[in-house]
N, C-alpha and C positions, 0 to 999 in steps of 0.2 A: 784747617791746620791750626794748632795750639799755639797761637805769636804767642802769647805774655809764655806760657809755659816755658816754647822755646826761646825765648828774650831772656827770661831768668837762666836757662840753663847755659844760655851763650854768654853772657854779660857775667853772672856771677858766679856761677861753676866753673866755666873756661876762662874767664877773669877777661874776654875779648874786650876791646874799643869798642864803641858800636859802629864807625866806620868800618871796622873790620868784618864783624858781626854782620851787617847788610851787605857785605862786600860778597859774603860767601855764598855756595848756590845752598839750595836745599839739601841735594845730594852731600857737599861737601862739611855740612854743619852736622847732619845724620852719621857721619863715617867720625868726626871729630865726637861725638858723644857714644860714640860706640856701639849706637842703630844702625849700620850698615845694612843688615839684613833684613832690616824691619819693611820696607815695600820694594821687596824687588820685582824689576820692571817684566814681564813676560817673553820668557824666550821662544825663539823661531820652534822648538821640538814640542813645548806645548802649545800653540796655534796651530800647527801640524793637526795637532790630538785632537783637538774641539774642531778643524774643520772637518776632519771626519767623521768626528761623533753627530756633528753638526752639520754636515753638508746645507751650500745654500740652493733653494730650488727657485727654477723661475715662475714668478708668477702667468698664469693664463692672463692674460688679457683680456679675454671674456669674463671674467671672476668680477667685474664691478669694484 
């Protein structure tokens, strides 16, 4: 994660206290600069996808 990037953008872009500033989670500092979208988190419809595409198999036991 970019701290000083994001320090400059919270501190002097948003003009925040830096109690504030560290007060905030991640999520909510990204939604205040207007990154909302930038790492959304994987929903339940794609894990669906990749377990199928991906099925997990069991290992043999014999396999070493």
């Amino acid at each position: 994660m970019d701290w000083p990037g994001l320090m400059r953008a919270g501190l002097h872009g948003l003009r925040l206290h830096p109690r504030d500033f560290w007060a905030l989670t991640p999520s909510e500092l990204q939604l205040m600069l207007g990154l909302s979208q930038a790492h959304m988190p994987m929903g339940r419809a794609r894990l669906d996808d990749l377990l199928r595409a991906f099925p997990d198999t069991p290992k043999d036991m014999n396999d070493g």
